[in-house]
Backbone bond lengths (Angstrom), bond angles and torsions (degrees), N, CA, C in turn:
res aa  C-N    CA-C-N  psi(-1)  N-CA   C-N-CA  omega(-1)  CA-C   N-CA-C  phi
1 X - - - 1.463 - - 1.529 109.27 -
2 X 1.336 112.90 135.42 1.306 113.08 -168.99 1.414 88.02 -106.05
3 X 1.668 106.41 173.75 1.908 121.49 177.57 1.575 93.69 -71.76
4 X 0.653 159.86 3.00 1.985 168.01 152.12 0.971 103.58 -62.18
5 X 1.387 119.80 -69.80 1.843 133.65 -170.77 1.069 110.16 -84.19
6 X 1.213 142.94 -6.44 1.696 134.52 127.70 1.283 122.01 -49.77
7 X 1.346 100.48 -57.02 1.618 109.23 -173.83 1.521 123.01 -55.93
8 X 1.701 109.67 -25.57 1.026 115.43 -172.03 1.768 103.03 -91.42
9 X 1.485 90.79 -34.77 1.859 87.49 -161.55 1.596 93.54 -77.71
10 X 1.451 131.31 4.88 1.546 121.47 164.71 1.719 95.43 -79.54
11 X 1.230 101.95 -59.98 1.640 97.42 -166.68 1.549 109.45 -45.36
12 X 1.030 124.59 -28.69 1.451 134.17 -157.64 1.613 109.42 -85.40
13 X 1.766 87.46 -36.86 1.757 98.58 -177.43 1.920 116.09 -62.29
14 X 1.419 103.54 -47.67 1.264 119.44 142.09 1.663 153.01 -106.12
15 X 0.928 107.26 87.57 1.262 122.12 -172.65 1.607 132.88 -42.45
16 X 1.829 105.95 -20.97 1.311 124.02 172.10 1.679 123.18 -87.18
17 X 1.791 87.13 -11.78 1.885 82.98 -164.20 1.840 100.94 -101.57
18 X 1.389 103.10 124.29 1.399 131.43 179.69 1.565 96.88 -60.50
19 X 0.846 123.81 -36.70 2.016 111.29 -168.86 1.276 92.54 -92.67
20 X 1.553 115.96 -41.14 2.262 84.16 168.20 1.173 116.15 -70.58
21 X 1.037 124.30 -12.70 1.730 115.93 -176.38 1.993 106.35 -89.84
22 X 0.810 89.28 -35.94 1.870 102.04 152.66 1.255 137.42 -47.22
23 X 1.434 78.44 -62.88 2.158 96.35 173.86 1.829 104.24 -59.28
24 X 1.681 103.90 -34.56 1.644 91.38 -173.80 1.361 111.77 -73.24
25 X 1.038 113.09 -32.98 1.613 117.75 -170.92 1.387 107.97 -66.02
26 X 1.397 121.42 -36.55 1.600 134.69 175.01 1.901 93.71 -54.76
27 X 1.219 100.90 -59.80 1.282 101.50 -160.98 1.489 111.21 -68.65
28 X 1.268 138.05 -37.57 1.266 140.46 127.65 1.861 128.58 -5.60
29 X 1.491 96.85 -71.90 1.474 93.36 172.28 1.648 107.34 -55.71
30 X 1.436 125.77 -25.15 1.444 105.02 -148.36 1.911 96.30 -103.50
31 X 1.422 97.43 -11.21 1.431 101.45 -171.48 1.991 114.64 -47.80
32 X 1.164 136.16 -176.02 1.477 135.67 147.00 1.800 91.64 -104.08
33 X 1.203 110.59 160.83 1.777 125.40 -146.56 1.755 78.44 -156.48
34 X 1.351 96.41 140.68 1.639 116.68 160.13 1.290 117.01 -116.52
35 X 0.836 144.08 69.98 1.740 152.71 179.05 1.315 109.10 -62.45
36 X 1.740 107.18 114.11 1.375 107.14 -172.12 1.815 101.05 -79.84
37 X 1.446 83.27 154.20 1.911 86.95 -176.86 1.856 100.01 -108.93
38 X 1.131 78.48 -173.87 2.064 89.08 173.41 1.760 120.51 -81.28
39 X 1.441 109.43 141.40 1.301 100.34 -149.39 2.194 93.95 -74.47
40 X 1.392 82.52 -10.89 1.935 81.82 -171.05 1.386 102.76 -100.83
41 X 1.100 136.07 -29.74 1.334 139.80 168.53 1.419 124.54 -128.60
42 X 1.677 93.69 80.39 1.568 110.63 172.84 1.342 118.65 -32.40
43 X 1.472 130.38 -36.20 1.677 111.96 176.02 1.192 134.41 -75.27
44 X 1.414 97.50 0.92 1.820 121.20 -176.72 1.372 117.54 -95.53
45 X 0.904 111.12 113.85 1.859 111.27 176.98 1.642 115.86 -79.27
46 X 1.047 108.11 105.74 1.724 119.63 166.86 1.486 119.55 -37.04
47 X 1.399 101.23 103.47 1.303 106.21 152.69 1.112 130.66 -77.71
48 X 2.076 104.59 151.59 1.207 121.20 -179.15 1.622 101.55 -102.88
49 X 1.269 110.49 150.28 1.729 80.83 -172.91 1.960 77.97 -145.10
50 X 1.326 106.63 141.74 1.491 127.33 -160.03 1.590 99.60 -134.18
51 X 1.746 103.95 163.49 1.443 96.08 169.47 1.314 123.98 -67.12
52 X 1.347 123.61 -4.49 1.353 136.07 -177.05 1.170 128.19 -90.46
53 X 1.204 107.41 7.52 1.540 118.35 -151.84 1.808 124.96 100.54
54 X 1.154 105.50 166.80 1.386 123.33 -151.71 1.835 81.44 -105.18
55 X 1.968 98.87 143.92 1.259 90.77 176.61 2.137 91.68 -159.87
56 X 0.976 119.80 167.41 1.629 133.06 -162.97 1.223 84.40 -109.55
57 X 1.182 106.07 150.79 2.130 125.25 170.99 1.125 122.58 -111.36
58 X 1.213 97.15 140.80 1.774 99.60 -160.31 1.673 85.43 -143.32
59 X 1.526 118.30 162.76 1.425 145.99 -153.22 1.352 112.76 -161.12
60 X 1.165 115.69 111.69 1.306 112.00 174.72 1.904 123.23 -78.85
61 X 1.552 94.53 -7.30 1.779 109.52 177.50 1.347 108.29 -118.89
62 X 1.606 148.03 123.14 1.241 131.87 150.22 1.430 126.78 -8.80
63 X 1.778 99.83 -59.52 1.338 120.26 -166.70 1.864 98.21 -66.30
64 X 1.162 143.17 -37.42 0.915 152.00 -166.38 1.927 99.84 -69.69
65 X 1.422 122.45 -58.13 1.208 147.02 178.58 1.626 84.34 -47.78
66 X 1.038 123.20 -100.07 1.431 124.46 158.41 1.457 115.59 14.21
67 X 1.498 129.72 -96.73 1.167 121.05 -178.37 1.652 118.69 -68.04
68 X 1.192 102.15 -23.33 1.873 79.92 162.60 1.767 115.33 -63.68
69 X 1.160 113.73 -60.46 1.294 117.81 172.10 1.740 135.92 -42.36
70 X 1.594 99.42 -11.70 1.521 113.73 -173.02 1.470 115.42 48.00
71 X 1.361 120.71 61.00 1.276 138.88 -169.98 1.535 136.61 98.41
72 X 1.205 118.76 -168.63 1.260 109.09 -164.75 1.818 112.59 -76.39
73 X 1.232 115.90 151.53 1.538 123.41 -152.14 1.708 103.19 -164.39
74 X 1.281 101.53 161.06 1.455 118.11 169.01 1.444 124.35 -70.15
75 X 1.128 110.89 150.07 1.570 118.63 -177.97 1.442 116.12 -173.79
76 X 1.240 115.92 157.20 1.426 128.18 166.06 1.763 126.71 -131.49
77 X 1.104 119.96 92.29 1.293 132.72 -179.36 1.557 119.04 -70.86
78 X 1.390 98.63 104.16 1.628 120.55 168.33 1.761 120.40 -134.27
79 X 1.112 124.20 160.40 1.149 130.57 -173.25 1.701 105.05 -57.00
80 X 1.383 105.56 163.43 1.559 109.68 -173.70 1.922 109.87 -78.02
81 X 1.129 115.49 -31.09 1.267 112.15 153.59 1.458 137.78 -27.67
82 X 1.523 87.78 -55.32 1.413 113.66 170.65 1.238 120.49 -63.64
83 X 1.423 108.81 -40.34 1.581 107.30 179.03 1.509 110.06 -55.98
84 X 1.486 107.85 -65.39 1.258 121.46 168.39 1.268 121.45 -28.87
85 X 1.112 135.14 -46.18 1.510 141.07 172.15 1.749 101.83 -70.89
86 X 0.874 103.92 -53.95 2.002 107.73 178.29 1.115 98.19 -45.78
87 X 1.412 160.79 -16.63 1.337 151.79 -166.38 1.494 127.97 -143.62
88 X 1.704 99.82 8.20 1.791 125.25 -177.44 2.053 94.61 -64.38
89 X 1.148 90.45 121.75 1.490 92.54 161.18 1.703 92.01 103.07
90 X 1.337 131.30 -35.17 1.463 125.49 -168.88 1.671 144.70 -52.67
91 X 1.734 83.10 -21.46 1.167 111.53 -144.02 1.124 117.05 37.95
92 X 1.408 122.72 93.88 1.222 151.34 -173.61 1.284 122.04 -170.99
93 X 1.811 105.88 141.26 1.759 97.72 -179.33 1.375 107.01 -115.65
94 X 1.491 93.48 -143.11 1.347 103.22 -178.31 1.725 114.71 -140.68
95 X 1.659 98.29 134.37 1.552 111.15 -155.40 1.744 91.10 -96.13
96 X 1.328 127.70 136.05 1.443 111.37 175.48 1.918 97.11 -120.88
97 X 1.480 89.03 133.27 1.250 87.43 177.77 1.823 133.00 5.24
98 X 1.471 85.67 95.56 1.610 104.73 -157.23 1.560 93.61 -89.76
99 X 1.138 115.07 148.05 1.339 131.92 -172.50 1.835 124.97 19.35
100 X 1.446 98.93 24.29 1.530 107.55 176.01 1.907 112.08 -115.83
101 X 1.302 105.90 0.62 1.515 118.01 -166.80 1.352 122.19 -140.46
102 X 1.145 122.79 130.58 1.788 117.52 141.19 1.326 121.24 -5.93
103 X 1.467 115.49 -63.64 1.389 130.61 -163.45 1.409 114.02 -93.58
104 X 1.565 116.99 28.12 1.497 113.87 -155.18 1.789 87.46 -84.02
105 X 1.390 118.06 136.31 1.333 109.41 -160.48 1.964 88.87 -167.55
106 X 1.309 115.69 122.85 1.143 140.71 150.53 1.599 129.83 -89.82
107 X 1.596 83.29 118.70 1.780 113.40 -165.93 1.487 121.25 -87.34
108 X 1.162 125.79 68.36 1.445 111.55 -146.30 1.474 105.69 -84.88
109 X 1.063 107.89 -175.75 2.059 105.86 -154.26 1.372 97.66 -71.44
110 X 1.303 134.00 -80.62 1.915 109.84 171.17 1.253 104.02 29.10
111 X 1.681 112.41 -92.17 1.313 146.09 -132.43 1.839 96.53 -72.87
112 X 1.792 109.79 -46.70 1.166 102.15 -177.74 1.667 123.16 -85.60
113 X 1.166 102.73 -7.40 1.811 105.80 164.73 1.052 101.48 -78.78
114 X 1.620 131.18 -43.87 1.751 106.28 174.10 1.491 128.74 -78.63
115 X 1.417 112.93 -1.88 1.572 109.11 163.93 1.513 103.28 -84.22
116 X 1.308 139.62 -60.13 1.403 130.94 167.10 1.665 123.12 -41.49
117 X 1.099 127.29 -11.63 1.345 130.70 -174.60 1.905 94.67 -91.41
118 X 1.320 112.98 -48.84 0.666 129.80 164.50 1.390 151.72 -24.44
119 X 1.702 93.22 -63.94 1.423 112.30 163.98 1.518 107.93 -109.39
120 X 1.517 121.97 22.04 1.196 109.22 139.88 1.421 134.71 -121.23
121 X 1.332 96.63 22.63 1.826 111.16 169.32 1.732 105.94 -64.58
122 X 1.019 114.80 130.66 1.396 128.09 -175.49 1.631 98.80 -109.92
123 X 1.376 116.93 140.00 1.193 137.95 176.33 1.538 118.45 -55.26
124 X 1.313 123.34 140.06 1.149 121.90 -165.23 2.108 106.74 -100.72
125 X 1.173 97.53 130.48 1.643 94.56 -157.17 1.617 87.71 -98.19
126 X 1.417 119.79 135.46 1.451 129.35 149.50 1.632 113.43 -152.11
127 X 1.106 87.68 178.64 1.801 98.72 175.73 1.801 131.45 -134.31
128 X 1.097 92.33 149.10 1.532 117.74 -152.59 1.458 116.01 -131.87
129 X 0.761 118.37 125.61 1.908 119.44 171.66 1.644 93.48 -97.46
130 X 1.531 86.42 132.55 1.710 116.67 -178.31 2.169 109.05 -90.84
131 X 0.770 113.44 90.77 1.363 118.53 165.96 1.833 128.13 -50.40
132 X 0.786 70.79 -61.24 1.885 90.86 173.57 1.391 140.85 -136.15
133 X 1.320 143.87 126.10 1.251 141.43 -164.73 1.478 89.15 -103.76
134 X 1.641 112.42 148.53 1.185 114.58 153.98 1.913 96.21 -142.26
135 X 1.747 98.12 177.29 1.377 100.11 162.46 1.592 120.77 -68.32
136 X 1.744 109.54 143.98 1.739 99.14 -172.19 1.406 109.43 -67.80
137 X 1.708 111.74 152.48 0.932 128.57 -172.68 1.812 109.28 -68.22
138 X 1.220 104.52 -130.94 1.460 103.89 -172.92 1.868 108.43 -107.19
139 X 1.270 114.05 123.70 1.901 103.82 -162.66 1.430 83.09 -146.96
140 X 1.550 107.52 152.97 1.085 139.03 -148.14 1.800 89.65 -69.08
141 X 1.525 101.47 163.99 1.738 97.99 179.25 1.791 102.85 -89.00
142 X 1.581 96.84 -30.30 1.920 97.26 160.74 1.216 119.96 -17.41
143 X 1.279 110.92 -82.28 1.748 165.72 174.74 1.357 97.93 -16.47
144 X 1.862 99.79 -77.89 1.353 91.80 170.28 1.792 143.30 -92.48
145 X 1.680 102.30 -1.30 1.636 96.00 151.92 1.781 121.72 -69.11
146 X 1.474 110.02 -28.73 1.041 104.24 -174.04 2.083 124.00 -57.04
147 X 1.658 95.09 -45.33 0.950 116.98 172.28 1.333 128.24 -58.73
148 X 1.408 116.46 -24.87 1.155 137.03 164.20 1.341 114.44 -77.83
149 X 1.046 124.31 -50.84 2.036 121.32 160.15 1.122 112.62 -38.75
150 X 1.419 121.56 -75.57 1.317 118.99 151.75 1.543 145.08 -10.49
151 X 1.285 122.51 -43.25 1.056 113.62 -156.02 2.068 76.75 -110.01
152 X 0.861 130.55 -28.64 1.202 143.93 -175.51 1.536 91.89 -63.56
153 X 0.989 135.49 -50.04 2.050 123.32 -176.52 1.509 96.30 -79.10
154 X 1.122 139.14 2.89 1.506 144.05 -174.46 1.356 99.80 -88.79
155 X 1.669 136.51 37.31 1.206 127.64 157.46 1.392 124.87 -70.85
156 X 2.000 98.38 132.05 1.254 118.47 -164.73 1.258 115.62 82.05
157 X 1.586 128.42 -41.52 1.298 114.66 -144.83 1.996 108.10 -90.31
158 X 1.760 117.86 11.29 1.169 122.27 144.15 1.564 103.67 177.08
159 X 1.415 125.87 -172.42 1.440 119.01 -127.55 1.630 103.80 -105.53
160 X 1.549 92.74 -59.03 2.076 96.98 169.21 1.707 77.16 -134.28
161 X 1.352 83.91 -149.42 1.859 113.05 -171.87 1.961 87.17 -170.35
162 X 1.404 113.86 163.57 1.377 134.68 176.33 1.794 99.32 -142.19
163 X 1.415 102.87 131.18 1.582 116.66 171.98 1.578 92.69 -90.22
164 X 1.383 112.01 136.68 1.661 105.37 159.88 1.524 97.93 -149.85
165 X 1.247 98.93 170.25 1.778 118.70 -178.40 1.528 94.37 -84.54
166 X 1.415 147.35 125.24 0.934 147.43 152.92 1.946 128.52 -105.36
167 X 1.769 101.44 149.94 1.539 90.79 -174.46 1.542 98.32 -132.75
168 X 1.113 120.54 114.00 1.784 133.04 172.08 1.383 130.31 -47.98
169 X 1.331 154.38 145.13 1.135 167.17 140.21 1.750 80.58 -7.03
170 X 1.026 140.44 -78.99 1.714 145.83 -113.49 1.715 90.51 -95.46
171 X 1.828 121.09 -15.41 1.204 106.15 -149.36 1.279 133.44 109.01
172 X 1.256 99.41 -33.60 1.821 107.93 -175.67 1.422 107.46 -72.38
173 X 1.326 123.84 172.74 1.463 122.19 -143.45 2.087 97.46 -157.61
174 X 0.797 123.92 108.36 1.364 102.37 177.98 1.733 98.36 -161.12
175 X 1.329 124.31 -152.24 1.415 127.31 -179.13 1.686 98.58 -126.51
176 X 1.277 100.60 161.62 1.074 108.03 -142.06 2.294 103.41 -139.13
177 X 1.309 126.13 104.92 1.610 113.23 -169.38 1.168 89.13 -112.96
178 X 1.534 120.44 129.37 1.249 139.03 163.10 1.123 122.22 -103.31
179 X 1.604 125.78 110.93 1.470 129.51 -163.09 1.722 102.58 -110.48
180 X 1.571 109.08 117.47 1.301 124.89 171.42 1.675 124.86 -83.14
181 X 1.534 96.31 120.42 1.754 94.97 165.84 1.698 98.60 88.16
182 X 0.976 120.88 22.22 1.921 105.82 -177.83 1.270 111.65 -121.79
183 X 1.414 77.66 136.57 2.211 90.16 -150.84 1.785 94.27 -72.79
184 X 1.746 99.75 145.62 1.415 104.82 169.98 1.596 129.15 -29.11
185 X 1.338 112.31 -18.62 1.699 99.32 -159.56 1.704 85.03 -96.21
186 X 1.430 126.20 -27.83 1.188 129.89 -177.83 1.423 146.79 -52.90
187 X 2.073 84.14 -33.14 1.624 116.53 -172.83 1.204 103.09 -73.83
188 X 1.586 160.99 -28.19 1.047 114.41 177.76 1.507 120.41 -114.51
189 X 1.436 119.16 24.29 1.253 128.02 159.91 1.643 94.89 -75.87
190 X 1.851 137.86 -54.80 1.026 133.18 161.39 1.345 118.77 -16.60
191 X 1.125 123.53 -57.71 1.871 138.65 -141.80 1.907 81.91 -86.42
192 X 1.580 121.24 -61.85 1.250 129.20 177.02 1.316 116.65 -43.35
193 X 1.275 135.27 -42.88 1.493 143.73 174.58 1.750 113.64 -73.88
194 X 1.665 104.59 -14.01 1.411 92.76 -167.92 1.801 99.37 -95.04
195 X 1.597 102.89 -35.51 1.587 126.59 165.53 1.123 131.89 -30.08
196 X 1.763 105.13 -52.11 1.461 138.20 145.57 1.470 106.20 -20.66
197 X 1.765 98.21 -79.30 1.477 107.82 -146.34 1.881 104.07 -52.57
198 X 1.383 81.08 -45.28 2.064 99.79 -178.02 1.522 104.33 -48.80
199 X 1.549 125.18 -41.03 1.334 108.59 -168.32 1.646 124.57 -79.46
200 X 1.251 77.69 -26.73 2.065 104.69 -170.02 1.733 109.45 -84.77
201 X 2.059 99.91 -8.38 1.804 99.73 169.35 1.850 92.48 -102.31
202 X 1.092 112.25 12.83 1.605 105.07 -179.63 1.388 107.45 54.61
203 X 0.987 115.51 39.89 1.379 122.04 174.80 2.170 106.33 -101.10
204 X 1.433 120.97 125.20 1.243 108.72 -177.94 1.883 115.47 -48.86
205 X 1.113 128.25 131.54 1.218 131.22 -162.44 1.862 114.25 -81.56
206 X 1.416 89.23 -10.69 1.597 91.24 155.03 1.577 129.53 -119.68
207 X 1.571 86.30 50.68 1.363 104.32 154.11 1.635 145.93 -99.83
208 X 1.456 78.88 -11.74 1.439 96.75 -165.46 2.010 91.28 -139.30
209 X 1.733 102.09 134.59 1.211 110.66 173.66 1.456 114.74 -125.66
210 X 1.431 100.11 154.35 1.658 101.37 -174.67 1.400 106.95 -124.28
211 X 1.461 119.00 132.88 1.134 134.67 -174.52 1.548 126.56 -126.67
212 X 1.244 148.32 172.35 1.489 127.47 -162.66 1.444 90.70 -142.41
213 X 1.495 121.95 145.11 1.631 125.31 179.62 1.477 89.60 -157.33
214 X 1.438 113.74 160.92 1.261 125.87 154.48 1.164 121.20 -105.58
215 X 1.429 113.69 168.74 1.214 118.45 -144.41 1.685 105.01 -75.95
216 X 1.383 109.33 -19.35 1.642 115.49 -171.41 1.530 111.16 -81.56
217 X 1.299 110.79 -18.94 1.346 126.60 -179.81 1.727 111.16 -33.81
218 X 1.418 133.21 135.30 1.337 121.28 -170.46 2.150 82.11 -75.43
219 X 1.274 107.83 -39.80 1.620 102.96 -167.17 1.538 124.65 -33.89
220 X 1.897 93.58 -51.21 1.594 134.17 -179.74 2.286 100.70 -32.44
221 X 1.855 85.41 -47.51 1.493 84.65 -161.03 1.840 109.29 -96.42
222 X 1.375 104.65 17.91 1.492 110.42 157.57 1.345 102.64 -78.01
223 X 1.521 105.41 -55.35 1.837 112.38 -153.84 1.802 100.65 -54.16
224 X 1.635 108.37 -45.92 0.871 96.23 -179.67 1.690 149.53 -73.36
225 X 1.659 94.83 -2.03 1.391 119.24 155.46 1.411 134.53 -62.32
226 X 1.939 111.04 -30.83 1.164 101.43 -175.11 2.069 94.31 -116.07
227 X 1.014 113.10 -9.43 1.265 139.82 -145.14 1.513 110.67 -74.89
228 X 1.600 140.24 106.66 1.400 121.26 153.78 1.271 121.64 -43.37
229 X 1.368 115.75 129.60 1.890 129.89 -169.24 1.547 105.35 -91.01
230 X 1.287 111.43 112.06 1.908 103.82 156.50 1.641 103.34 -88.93
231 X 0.960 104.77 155.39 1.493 120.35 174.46 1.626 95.19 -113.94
232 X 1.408 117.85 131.92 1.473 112.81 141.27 1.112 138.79 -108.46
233 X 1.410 126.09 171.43 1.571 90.18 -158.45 2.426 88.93 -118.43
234 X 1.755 76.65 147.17 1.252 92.44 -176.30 1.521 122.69 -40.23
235 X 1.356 116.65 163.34 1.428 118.62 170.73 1.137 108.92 -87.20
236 X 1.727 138.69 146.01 0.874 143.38 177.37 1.694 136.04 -131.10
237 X 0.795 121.79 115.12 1.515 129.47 -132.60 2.014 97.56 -99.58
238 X 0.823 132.27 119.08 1.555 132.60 173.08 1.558 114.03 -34.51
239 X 0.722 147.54 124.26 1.470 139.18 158.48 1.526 123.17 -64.13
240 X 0.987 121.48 124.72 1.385 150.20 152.75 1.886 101.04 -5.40
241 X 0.902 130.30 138.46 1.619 117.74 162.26 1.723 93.73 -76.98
242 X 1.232 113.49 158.42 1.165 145.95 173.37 1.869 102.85 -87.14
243 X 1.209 100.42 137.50 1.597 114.09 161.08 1.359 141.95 -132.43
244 X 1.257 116.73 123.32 1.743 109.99 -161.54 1.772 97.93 -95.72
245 X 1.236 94.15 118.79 1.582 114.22 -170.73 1.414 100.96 -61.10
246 X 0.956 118.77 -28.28 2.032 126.16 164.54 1.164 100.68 -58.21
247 X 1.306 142.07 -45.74 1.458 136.12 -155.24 1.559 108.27 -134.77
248 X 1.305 96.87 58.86 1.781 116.15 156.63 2.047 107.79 -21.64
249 X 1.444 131.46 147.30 1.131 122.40 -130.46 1.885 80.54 -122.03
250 X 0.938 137.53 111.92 1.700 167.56 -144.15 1.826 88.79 -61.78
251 X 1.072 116.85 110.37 2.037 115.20 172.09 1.213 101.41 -102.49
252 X 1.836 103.80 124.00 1.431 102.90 168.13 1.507 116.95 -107.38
């Protein structure tokens, strides 16, 4: 069972609940996808074409791509996002591992203009004077695994983040993610991933705001007083091979 074929056989198990049918689509966009192409023109993705409409194939396993195809075949492997965007405007969906899976599940276009609308809503930027920090109130357990996935593929690109309950100059009252150390070019792919997480826990998306501080900030070391801590985890760079200056390296 792959994280797909969970995701789906929850959504499937219940059919009424919006955050499993959410959670799959999250898990979908974030998956890598093998999209079989055409066996004569590799840049072309093979359509499946149904009474329902016409739709491209995608695999969440090689091996899966594979036995639909009855051997080895063309493909191009990109994230499910991507797929989705590869076929915006086509009228065209998306075929998920069709008769090789659990999760074999047809996406028909509806479905893929609202995941692309979706994950390309960009965050709405304004400003606010913050009055008071407190610890966050009570938020969905979604909410906060999601945010935590999230901030967890955010290697390198800043240090922790703190969730807190926040209260404004104006009155307003909402929650509040403070992301430490993340360099300008970083912040609004950040702000987009956190937007994400909020929409895909069905949580209203102006509930939760994201803001950027460094770590020296006197502010930084309130949040982190009342504040749930993400940790991210560092970037990590390959090491160099080592060389023993005694044992010069053999040229053939």
């Amino acid at each position: 069972m792959t994280p797909l074929d969970v995701a789906h056989a929850d959504m499937e198990a219940a059919p009424d609940d919006d955050l499993l049918r959410m959670r799959f689509y999250e898990r979908l966009a974030e998956s890598e996808l093998f999209v079989l192409l055409e066996q004569d023109r590799a840049e072309v993705p093979q359509l499946f074409e149904t009474e329902v409409g016409s739709f491209i194939l995608v695999f969440d396993r090689e091996d899966r791509l594979t036995e639909f195809a009855e051997g080895a075949a063309n493909y191009a492997a990109l994230s499910g996002r991507s797929a989705a965007q590869m076929v915006k405007g086509q009228n065209v969906g998306l075929a998920l591992n069709i008769g090789v899976a659990p999760s074999s599940f047809l996406m028909p276009v509806p479905a893929v203009d609202w995941l692309n609308q979706t994950l390309e809503a960009k965050p709405k930027e304004q400003s606010a004077l913050p009055e008071r920090f407190e610890p966050p109130g009570a938020l969905p357990d979604q909410l906060l695994t999601s945010l935590d996935a999230k901030l967890a593929t955010a290697e390198g690109l800043a240090s922790k983040a703190f969730l807190v309950a926040v209260t404004y100059r104006d009155g307003w009252r909402g929650h509040l993610l403070a992301i430490a150390d993340a360099a300008p070019a970083a912040q609004p792919a950040l702000a987009r991933a956190i937007s994400e997480a909020v929409i895909f826990s069905g949580v209203d998306a102006g509930e939760l705001d994201v803001v950027f501080v460094a770590s020296g900030d006197p502010v930084t070391e309130k949040l982190a007083n009342v504040g749930l801590r993400f940790d991210l985890p560092e970037l990590v760079l390959p090491k160099a091979p080592t060389v023993d200056p005694t044992k010069p390296p053999k040229l053939r």
